[in-house]
C-alpha positions in Angstrom: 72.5 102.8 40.6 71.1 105.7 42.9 74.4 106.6 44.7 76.3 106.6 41.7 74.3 109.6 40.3 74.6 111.4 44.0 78.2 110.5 43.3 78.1 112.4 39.7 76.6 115.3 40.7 79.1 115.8 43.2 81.7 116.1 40.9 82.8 112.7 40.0 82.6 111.2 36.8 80.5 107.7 36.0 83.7 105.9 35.6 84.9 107.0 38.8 81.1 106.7 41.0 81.5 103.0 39.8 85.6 102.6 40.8 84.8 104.3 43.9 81.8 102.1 45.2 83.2 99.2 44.6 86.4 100.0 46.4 84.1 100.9 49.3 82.5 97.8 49.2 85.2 95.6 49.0 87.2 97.2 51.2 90.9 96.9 51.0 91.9 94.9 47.3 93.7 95.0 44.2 92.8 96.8 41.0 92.0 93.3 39.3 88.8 92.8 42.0 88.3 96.7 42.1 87.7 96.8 38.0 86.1 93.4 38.1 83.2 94.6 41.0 82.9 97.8 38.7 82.3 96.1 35.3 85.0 98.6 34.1 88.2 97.5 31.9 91.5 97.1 33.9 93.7 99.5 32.4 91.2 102.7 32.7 90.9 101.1 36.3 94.4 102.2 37.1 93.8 105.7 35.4 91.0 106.0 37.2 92.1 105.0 40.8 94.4 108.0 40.0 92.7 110.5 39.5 90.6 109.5 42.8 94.2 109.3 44.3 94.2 112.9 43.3 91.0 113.9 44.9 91.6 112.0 48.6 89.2 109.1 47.5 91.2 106.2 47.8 94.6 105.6 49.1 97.5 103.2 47.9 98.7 100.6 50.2 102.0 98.6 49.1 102.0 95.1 50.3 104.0 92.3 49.7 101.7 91.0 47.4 101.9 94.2 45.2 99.7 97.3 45.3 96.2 97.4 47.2 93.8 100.2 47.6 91.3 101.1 50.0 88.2 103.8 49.6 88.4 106.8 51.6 85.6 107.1 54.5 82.7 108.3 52.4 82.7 111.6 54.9 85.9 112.7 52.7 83.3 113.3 50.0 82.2 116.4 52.2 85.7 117.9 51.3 84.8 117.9 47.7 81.6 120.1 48.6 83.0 122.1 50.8 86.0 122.8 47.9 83.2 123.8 45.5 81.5 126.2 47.8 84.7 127.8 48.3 85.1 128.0 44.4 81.8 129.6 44.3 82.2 132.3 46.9 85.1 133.5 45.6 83.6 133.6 42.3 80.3 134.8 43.2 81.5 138.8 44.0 83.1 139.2 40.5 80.1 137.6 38.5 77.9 140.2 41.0 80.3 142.9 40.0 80.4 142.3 36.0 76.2 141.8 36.4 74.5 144.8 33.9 73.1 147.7 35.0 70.6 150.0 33.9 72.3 151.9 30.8 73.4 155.1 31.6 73.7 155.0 35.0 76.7 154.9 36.5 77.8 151.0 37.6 78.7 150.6 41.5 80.8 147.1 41.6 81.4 146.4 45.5 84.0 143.9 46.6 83.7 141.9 49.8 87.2 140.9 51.0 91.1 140.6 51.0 91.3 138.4 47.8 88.9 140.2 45.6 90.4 143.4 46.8 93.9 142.1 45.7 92.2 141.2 42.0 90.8 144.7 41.6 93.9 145.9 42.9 96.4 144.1 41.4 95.2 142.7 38.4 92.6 145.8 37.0 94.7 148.5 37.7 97.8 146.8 36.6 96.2 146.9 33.2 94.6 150.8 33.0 95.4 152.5 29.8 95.7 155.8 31.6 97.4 157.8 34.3 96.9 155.9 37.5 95.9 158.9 40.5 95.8 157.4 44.2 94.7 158.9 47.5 96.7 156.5 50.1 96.7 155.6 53.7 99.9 153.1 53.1 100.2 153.4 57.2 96.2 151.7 57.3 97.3 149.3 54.3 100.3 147.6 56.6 98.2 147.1 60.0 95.8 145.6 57.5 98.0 143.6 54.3 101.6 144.8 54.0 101.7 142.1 51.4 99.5 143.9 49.0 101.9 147.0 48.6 105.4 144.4 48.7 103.3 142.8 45.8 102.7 146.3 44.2 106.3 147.5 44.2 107.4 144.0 43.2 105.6 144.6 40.2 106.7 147.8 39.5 110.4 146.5 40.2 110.1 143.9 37.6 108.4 146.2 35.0 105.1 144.9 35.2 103.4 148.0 35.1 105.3 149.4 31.8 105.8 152.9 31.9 102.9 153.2 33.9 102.4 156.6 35.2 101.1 157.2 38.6 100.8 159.9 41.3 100.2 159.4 44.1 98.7 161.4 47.6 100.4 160.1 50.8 99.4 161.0 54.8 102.1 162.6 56.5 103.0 159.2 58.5 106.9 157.6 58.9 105.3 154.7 57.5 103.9 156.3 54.4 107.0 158.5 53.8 108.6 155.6 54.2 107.1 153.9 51.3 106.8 157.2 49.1 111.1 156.8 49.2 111.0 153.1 48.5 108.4 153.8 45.6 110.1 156.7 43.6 113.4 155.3 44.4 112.6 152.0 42.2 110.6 153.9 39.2 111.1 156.8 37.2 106.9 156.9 36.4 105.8 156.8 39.8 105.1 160.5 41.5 104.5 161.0 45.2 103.6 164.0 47.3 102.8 164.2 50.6 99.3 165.9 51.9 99.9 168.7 55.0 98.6 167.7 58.4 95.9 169.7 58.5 94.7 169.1 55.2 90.8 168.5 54.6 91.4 165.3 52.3 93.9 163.1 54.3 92.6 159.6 53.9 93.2 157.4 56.9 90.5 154.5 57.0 90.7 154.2 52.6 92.2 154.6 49.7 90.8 155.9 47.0 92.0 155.6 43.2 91.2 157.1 40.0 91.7 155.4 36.3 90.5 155.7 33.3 86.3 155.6 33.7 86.6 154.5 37.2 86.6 155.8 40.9 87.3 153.7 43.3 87.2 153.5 47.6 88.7 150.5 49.5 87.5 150.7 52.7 89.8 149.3 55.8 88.0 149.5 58.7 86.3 146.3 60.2 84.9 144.5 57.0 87.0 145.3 53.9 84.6 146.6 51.2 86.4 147.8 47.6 83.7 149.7 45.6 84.5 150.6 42.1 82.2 153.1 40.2 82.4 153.4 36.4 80.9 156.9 35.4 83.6 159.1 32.9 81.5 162.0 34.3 82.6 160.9 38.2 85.8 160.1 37.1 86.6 163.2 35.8 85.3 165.4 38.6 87.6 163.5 40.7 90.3 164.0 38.7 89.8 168.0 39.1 89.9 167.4 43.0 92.7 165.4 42.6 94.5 168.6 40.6 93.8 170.6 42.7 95.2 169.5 45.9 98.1 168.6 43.9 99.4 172.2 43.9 99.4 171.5 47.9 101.4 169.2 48.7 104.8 168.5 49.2 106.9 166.3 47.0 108.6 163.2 48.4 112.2 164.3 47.1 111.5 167.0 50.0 111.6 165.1 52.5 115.2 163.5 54.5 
């Protein structure tokens, strides 16, 4: 039948177009009729009024005749597309982001949003095999997602990051002082200094992060943007930057 193969490529299997369709037809009835109108055995009738169950396709209504089931309005099925295009945005960026580029060159990766951020954050990073250098505006990161750093020291809490070694550059803020305490007072591995006032590389609209091959910025203001550039020769330039203003600042243990 013609809607049963609209029904398949939405998602649902043959089994479960027929179960579905004749539920809808008969309107409210028992598996016996439903699996009967089908042309599908009785038992896999059950399994499959299940999984529809599952999916918001049909409903159980106990009676005292036993167990009936009606098929959801057919405008539910708009919930199963609108779940797949969800899937598919969110999944979109990182298949963009892994995409080749020419060899040689470095590779720019740009993220759009909080929950691919958090992946490159919280996921990649976790996992470098080298020392972890930030450039931090932790004051910016709470207006925008004090979740993500209450994540971060949650895993470094719980060991997640073993024996991870990171420094890290922090603004001269309460709020990122704050944190610089909270962060060296749970881990042994994790280094903080605080930039001067004046200094030409405060950061306070992104972040910036250095690891192994990688640079990368995560941008805060209006639309957040994380771009990751893999280049060992960018890398390691920043890494000399990073040195050198190291010799400037002012460790966290400094400061009451």
């Amino acid at each position: 039948m013609y809607f049963e193969k609209n029904l398949q490529q939405l998602g649902l299997t043959e089994k479960e177009a027929k179960v579905y369709l004749a539920n809808l037809e008969l309107g409210i009835d028992s598996v016996q009729n439903i699996a009967k109108k089908a042309g599908v055995k009785r038992a896999t009738t059950y399994v499959i009024i299940e999984e529809l169950k599952m999916k918001g396709l049909i409903f159980e209504k106990p009676t005292s005749k036993g167990k009936l089931y009606i098929a959801e309005n057919p405008e539910k099925l708009k919930n199963i597309l609108k779940e797949r295009e969800k899937i598919l945005s969110e999944t979109i960026p990182f298949l963009r982001a892994i995409y080749n580029s020419e060899k040689g060159k470095p590779q720019i990766q740009v993220y759009e949003g909080l929950e691919a951020m958090k992946h490159v954050y919280l996921d990649t990073i976790w996992k470098s095999k080298t020392e972890i250098l930030f450039f931090s505006s932790i004051k910016k990161i709470y207006e925008k997602m004090p979740e993500l750093l209450e994540e971060w020291l949650k895993g470094i809490k719980d060991s997640k990051i073993t024996n991870q070694i990171t420094r890290e550059f922090i603004n001269p803020d309460v709020e990122d002082i704050k944190y610089g305490k909270r962060l060296v007072k749970i881990s042994r591995t994790q280094q903080v200094r605080v930039l001067p006032k004046n200094f030409p590389l405060r950061f306070v609209g992104s972040d910036c992060v250095i690891f192994e091959d990688k640079f990368m910025i995560i941008s805060y203001e209006q639309k957040l943007f994380t771009t990751v550039i893999q280049s060992q020769t960018i890398a390691d330039s920043m890494r000399a930057l990073y040195e050198f203003a190291w010799q400037f600042a002012t460790p966290i243990e400094k400061f009451h």
